[in-house]
Structures are given as structure tokens and as C-alpha cells.
N, C-alpha and C positions, 0 to 999 in steps of 0.2 A: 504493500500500500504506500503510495507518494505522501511525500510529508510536507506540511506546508501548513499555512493560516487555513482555519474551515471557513467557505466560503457562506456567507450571513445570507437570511435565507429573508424574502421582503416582509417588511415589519405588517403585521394583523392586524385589522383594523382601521385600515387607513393610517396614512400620513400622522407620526407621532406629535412633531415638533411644526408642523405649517403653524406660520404668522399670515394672516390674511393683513394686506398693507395698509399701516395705519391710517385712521382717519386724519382729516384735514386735522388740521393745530389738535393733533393729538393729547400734548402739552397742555392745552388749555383748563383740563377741567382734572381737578384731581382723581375723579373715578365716575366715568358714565359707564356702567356695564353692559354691553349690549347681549341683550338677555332677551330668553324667551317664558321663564318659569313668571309663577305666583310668587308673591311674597314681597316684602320689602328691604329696600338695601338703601346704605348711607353711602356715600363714598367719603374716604376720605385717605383714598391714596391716588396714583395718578401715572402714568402714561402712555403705554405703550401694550399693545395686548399681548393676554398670556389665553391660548387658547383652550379650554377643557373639549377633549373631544369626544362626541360621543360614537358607539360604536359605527365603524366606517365613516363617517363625514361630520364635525359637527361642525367647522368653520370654512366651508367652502372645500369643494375638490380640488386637489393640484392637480394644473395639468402635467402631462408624461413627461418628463425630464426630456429636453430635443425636442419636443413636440411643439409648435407653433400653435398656439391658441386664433385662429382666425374667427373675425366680427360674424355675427350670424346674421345672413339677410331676412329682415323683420319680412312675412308675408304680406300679401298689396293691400289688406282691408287694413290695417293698421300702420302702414309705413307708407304707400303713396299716396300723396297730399290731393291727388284729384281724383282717385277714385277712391278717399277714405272718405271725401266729402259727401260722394253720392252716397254710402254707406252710412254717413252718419245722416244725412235727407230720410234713407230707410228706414232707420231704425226710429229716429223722430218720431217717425209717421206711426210706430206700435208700440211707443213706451209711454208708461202713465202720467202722463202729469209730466213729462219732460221739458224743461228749460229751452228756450230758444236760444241761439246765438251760444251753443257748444262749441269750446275748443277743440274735443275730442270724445271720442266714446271707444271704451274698451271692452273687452269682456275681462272677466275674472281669474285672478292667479287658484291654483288648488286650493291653497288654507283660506283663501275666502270666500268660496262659494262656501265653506262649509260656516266659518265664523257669520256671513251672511244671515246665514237659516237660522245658527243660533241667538244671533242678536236681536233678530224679527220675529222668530218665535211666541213670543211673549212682552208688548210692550211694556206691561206692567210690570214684571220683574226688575232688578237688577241686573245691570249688563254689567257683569264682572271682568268683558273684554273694553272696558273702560281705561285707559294707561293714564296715569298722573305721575309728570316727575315733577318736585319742588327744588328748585335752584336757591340758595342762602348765598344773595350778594350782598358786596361790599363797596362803599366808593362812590360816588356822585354818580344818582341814575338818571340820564336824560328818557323819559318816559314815551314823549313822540319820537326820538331816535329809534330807542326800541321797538316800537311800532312799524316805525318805515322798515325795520330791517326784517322783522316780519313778513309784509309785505313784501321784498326783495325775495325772500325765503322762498313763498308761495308762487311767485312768476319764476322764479328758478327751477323750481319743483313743480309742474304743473300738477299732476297726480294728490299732490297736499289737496287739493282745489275738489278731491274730487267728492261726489257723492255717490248711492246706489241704489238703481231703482227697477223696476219688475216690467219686463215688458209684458204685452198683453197675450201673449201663449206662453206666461211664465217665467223665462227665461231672465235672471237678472242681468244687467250688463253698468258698467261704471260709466258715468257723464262724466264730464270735466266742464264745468264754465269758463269763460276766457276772464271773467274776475269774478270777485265774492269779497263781502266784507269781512275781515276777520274778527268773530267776537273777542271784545277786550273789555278789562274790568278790570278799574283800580281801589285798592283799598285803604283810606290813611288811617293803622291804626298806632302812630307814633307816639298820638297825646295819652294813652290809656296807660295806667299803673301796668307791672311787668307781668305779674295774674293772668287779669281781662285781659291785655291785649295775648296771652298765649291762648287763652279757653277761645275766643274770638278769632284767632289763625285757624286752629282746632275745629271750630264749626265752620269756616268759611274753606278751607281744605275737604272737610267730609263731604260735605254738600256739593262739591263741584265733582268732587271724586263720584257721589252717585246719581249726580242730572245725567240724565241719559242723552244720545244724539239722538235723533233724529237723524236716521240714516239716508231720504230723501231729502236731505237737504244740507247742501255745502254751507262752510265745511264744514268735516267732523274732526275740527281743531277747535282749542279755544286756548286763551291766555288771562292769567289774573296777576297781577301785579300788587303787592301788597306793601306799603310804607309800615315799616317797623320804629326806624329811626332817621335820624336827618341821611345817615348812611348806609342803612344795613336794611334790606330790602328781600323777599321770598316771590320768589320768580313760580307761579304755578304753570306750567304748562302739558297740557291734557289732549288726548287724541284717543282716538277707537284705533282700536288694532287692526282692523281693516287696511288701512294706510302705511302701517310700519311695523317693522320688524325692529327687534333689539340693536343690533351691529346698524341697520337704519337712525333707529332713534339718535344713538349717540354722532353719528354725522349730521342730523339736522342741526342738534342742538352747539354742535362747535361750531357750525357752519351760521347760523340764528347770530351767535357773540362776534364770528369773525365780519359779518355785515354791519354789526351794530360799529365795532371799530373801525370800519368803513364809510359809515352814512348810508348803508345801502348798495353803494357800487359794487359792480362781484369782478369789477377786471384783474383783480390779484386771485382770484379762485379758480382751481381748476375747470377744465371744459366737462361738463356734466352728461352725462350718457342717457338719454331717458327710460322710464322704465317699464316702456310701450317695447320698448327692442328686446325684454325679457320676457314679455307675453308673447310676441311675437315667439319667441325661440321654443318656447313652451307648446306654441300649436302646433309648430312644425316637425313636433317629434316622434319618432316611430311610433306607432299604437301599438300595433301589433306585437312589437318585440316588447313593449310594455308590460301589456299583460301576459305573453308568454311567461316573463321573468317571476311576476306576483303570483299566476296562477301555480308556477311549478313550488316556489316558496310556503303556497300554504297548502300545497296537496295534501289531500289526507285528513286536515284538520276539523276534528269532528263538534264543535262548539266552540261560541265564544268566551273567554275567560272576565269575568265580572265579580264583584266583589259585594256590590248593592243590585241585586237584580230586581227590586221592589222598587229602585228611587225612580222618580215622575218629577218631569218640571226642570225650570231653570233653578240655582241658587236663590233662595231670599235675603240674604247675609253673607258676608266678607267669611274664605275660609281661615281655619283656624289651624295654629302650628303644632308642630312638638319634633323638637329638636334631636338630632340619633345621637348620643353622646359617646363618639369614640374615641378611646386614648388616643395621647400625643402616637404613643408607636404605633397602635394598631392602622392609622391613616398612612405613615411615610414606611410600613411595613406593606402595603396595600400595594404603595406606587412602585416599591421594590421588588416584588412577586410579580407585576402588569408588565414590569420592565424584563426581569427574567425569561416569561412565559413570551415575548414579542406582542405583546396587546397594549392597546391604550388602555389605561384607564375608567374610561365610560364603559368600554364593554364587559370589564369586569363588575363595573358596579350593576351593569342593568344586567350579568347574567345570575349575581344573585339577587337581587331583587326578584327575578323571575322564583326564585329556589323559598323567595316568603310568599308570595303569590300561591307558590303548588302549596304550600303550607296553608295558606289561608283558605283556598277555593275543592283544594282535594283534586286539582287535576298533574297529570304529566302533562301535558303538551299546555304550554304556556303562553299565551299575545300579548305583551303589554302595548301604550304608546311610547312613542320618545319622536321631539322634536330635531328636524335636520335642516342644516342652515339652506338649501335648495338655489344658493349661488352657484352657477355652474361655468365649470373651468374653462372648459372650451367661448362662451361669452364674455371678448373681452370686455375690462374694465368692469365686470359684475360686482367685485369685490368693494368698490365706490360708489353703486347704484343704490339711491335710496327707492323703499318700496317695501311690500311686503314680498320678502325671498323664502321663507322659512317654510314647513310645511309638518304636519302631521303623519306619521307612517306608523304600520305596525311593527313589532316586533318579535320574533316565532323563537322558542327557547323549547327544544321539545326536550323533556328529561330522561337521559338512557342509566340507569341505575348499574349499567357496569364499568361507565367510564367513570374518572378520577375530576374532580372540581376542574384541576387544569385541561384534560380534555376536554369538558363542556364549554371551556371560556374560549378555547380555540376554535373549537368548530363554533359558536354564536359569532367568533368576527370573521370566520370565513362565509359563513352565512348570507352575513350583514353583509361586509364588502361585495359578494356577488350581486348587488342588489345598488350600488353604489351610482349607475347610468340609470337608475330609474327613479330616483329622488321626486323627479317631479309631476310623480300623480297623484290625483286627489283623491282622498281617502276615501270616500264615496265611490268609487270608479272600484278602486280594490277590494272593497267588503263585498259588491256586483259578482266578483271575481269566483264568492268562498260560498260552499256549499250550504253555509248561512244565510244568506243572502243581507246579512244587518248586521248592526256593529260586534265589532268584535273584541272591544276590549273597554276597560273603566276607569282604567288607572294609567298614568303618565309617565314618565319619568326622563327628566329634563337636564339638560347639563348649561350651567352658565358661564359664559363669555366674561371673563373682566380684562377690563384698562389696567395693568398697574404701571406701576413707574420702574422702567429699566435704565431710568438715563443717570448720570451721575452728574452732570453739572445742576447746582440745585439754583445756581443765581439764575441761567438760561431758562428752568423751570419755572421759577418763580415770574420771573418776567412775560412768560409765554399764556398764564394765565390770567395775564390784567387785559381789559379789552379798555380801550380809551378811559383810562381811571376804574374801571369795572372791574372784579376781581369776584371769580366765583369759587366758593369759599366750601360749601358741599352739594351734593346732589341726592336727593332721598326718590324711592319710587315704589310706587303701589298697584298692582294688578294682579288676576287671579285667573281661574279656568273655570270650567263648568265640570269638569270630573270629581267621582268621590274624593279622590285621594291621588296626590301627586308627590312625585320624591324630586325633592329638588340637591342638584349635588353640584359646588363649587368649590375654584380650589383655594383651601387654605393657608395662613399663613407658614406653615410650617410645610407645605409643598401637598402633603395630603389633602384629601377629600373632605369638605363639611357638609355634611348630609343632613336636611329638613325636611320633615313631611307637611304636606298644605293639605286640610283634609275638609269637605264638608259639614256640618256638623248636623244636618239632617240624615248623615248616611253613616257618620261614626261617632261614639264618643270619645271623650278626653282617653277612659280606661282602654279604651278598645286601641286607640292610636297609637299611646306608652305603648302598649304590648306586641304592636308593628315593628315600633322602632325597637324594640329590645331583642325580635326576632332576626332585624336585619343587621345589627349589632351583633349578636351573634356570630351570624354568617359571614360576616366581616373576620371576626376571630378568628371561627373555622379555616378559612381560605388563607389567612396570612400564616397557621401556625402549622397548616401541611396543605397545599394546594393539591398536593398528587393522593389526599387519599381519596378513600372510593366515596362517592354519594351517599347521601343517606335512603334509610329506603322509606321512609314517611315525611 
């Protein structure tokens, strides 16, 4: 036998270490996380992304080392300008209540036909796909500055502009207006004792957090502006997930401060890609080998795996948490077993997660969700396109009770990865696919994107996040899902995993939750203190 180095064999799971390229003034903000989970987060570190990935793709596919990523020619109903017009003439003519004098009409990416259904559903409900971040500034706020550059935002971005509405054989499709005023609301509560004016943020943040959009009507943006003190000001700004995506959010919002230090002007900002050219890419794509790919992924599968098979309705209330509390070692013992094994990370966590699921529900063959970023490598410049990119898929964990924990985590991102060119169908389209014909899963599990700061010059830092005397100081954000129970996993200070569960509280309780997170705490143990033994058989 020749002797030599073992040749390394391709890492499982997708791309370990891809950095999708940072946002604009990266620098700027100490921590926008571009995320897609429930729950809320403060930032208050800052710059450059660290990307948690979830099994096979979570921040965008690379493309093939060598391989030229070429522009994908957007189809004619959406990309040329004179027969998009006759098209959107057609479509006028069969949508409800449509706007005259549209910039544009699109049809819909995957995740929102589905978020569509669910936000309409029920107008009376809570739309928990509601996004609110609150920005804590600092520093002389010109208030119509911030406005015009607002305004700058949404001509830059036409898609911000947009709304969604039902044509009349059902079909939804996105308008765009060629303008819309953007709602704005300012609040001075600088004069009030330091009490009231908190309980008074406090009510004036809940309430904006649970007005709901009106999804027929642009936009589904808004902005509140709230005077604290002569300097120190909370920036609310709120949009329906329809519109954006995490990795989105956070480039509008650098993008929002770099206009305001502008006046508005964007000739110092990059040339913006629109995000008409990623639907475009989206319809032009194989069907066929689509479903080929999903229907062979879930052959076989004899039921959907649910955990509340009684719940009915939307949320009426914010879900509720409970934190997986694992040792310092058992997290950075976690990433040292993923590393061994050739896995990332995510697919380790969602293949046990899968391993409390058969716990919970009494099945072997396992579906959860988990969110993928649905930026696709081959579309240049995706990685910079604001929109919603992200998309909901299932997850298939079938459990073989003779392999060893690390043969199951290989074969889930071998799995996965084959599965990696078909990111972008909608989940609806795939449940079609399954001998179910309906959903097929309850439960989520999500991996989050954060900014941190890689840079080391801290003055160039510092300076990078003052916009014309503005100085944004933290970013907080609040949103949730419609599933019973969602595991949210990001990475830690100490390089491991922090694991939270977001759970509804119509579908679980406090005690029920604790004993989730104790089960997956566990299997956390399990896996780092022998990866290679056998399964359990219950």
C-alpha cells in the first residue's frame, strides 16, 4: 500500500466555513442578525458574519470552485419592459381591487405563497409573521432626514412598495405601486419621569408589534420614531415577513443609516440587483427534476410526524420560551464531534432533535421543518439581493436502530445535500408530492445567522457606526411562527450551540416544554460522550 497524506474526502453537509459577502457598512451596527427563527435578540456585538449552517445550505450555496456563476435570464412576463406591461394590463383586468398606475406585478416566491395563506387566514388573529426591530440611537436625530432616506430606501427597493392581493380565479400575485406613502409616527416621550416614559415605550412597542397589515395595501412597512431624550432616541421599525428575509433585513437597515448619512443620495451605494430577477430564476426551473428529487426523498413515508394533532387556528399570543441548558463543554464538545464526523453543525443538531421527536410522537421515520437560506449560487449577486430568499422544506430522519448516532448524522447530511438544487420549492408543491397529501410536519427547527465583529481595529469600528452624528447603539427584534414548537439554535459565545425552544402555549405547557428541552439535552450528552454507539431502541 503507497504511503502518503489520506486524501480528505468532501466535507457533509454543505460548505463548513462559507461567509456569504458582507452587507453594505457591515461595521455599522453592532449586531443585526439576519435570522429567520422566533424569538428575540439584543445585539450588542458587531460585524462581520459568522454563519451557523444548517444541514446542506443554511447561508447560501457556493458555487463549484472554477465554476462561473452566470446572470440568469429573468423570463419575458417579468423582465421585458413591453410585454410585462401588456401583462400587467392582464392581470389589472382580474385582480380585486387593484391599484392603477403599477410599477410592477409579480407573482410569488415559495415561502410566500405559503406565509400569504397564513396571514389571511384569519384576520382577526394575531399575525405573528409580524417583524419588529427596535434600533436604541444616539446623537442628534434629524427626523425628516430620516424620512427622506426612507423614502430613498423604498425607490431603491421597489418590492418594499409592495402589497398582495387575490386575483379573481384565486391566484395571488404581488403589485408594486410606483409610490406609497410610508406610514411614520413620532413619539416625544423625553418630558416623562424615567418609569412612565419606559411603561409608555413598553405599550407603544406592543401595540405596533400586534397592529396587523393589511396585506392589500402598501406598504407592509411602517416606522415609529420615539424621542427619549434630547439624544437618545428608539428607532421602531416593522414589516410583515412577506417582504424580507433575515440576511434581507439586516441590509435594508445598514442600507436605511447609510442614506440617512447621505441625505438620501445612493450614488456611493452599490448597483442593486432587483428581486424580480430571483423570481424570474425560480420559474425557470426544472419541474420535473424537482419533484423527481422530493418525491424519491420521501418514498415510502407512511405519515406525517406532529406533535399537536388537535391544534386548530392561528396563535392568539406571543410564543413562549425555555431555554436547553447545556454545559460550557457539552456545546464546544458538540462542534468537536461535527468536526471529526465531516458535518456541520446544524445537521447534527436537527439529526437529534429528530431522535426527541421519535421520542415524543412514537414514530421511526421522522419530518421535521428547518428553514434554508434559498439564495442560489448560480444567481449572480443573490447574496446582496434584498427580498424574501428563505424558504421552508422538510426534513426526513428515518431511524435505523442498527447504525451508531454517527452513522445517522452522516447519512441525514448526505441526505440533505442531495437535495441541495432543489431548495426552491414550495412547500405546498412537496406535501402534493407525499402519499399524504397534507402537511407533514409541526415542529421547526431553525438555525440563526449573526453579524459578529471579526475586525480588530476598534477606532475604524467605532467610527463606521456613526451615520452623520447618529450612532446606533443596539438592535433588539421580535417575531415568531405559527408552529407548536420551534428549536431555535445559534452560535455561542464560547463557539458552541445555544439552543431555545419557542413553543405555543395552546399546544404545550411550561412542564411539558422543561421536559423537551431536558430530552434534547440529553441527546446532546449522549452524542458528544460516544457518537459511535448504537441507537437506542425506544
Amino acid at each position: 500500500m503507497a504511503s502518503g497524506p489520506r486524501a480528505r474526502r468532501p466535507h457533509r453537509g454543505g460548505p463548513r466555513h462559507h461567509r456569504p459577502a458582507p452587507p453594505l457598512g457591515h461595521r455599522a451596527l453592532r449586531q443585526l442578525a439576519p435570522r429567520e427563527p422566533p424569538g428575540e435578540r439584543r445585539g450588542d456585538r458587531g460585524p462581520g458574519p459568522l454563519v451557523a449552517h444548517r444541514p446542506g445550505d443554511p447561508g447560501g450555496r457556493r458555487a463549484h470552485p472554477g465554476r462561473r456563476a452566470h446572470p440568469v435570464r429573468p423570463r419575458p412576463a417579468v423582465a421585458e419592459p413591453g410585454r410585462n406591461r401588456r401583462v400587467r394590463r392582464r392581470v389589472e383586468d382580474h385582480v380585486t381591487g387593484a391599484p392603477q398606475g403599477l410599477q410592477d406585478i409579480l407573482p410569488l416566491s415559495p415561502l410566500q405563497q405559503g406565509l400569504y395563506f397564513l396571514s389571511s387566514y384569519d384576520d382577526s388573529a394575531l399575525d405573528v409573521y409580524n417583524v419588529q426591530l427596535g434600533l436604541d440611537l444616539t446623537g442628534p436625530l434629524d427626523a425628516d432626514r430620516l424620512r427622506r432616506a426612507a423614502g430613498a430606501l423604498l425607490t431603491r427597493h421597489p418590492n418594499l412598495k409592495a402589497a398582495f392581493r387575490t386575483r379573481r380565479n384565486g391566484d395571488p400575485v404581488t403589485v408594486v405601486p410606483h409610490t406609497v406613502d410610508i406610514p411614520w409616527q413620532d413619539a416625544d416621550l423625553s418630558g416623562l419621569e424615567a418609569d412612565e416614559r419606559d411603561r409608555r415605550v413598553g405599550r407603544l412597542t406592543d401595540a405596533d408589534r400586534h397592529t396587523r397589515f393589511d396585506l392589500a395595501r402598501p406598504p407592509l412597512i411602517r416606522f415609529t420614531a420615539i424621542r427619549l431624550a434630547p439624544e437618545r432616541h428608539r428607532l421602531l421599525f416593522t414589516h410583515h415577513h412577506l417582504l424580507l428575509d433575515g440576511w434581507s433585513t439586516a441590509r435594508v437597515v445598514q442600507e436605511l443609516f447609510a442614506l440617512y448619512a447621505a441625505d438620501g443620495a445612493t450614488g456611493d451605494l452599490p448597483e442593486v440587483r432587483p428581486y424580480r430577477d430571483y423570481l424570474a430564476w425560480a420559474a425557470a426551473q426544472d419541474t420535473e427534476a424537482d419533484e423527481r428529487a422530493w418525491r424519491e426523498a420521501l418514498a415510502g413515508l407512511d405519515g406525517p410526524t406532529v406533535i399537536a394533532p388537535a391544534l386548530d387556528g392561528q396563535p392568539q399570543a406571543e410564543p413562549a420560551s425555555q431555554d436547553v441548558e447545556l454545559a460550557p463543554e457539552s456545546g464546544t464538545a458538540l462542534v468537536a464531534a461535527a468536526r471529526k464526523l465531516d458535518v456541520t453543525v446544524p445537521v447534527v443538531v436537527q439529526t437529534l432533535w429528530s431522535l426527541v421527536l421519535a421520542d415524543m410522537t412514537g414514530r421511526q421515520d421522522i419530518v421535521s421543518g428547518t428553514t434554508v437560506s434559498g439564495r442560489p449560487a448560480e444567481l449572480a449577486g443573490a447574496e446582496s439581493m434584498v427580498g424574501l430568499f428563505i424558504n421552508t422544506l422538510p426534513v426526513r430522519v428515518g431511524i435505523r436502530h442498527h447504525e451508531t448516532l454517527a452513522e445517522l448524522v452522516r447519512r441525514t447530511a448526505d441526505e440533505q445535500a442531495a437535495l441541495l438544487a432543489h431548495h426552491h420549492v414550495a412547500l405546498a408543491r412537496i406535501q402534493k408530492l407525499t402519499d399524504t397529501g397534507g402537511p407533514l410536519f409541526d415542529t421547526l427547527c431553525v438555525f440563526e445567522n449573526y453579524l459578529v465583529d471579526t475586525g480588530t481595529d476598534e477606532q475604524a469600528a467605532a467610527e463606521a457606526k456613526e451615520f452623520a452624528g447618529l450612532r446606533v447603539e443596539a438592535v433588539t427584534g421580535r417575531d415568531a411562527t405559527h408552529y407548536p414548537l420551534t428549536l431555535v439554535a445559534a452560535p455561542g459565545p464560547d463557539g458552541g450551540p445555544v439552543l431555545r425552544l419557542r413553543y405555543r402555549t395552546d399546544a404545550l405547557g411550561a412542564a411539558d416544554a422543561a421536559r423537551v428541552a431536558a430530552r434534547l439535552r440529553r441527546a446532546v450528552e449522549e452524542f458528544t460522550a460516544d457518537p459511535h454507539r448504537p441507537l437506542p431502541r425506544t
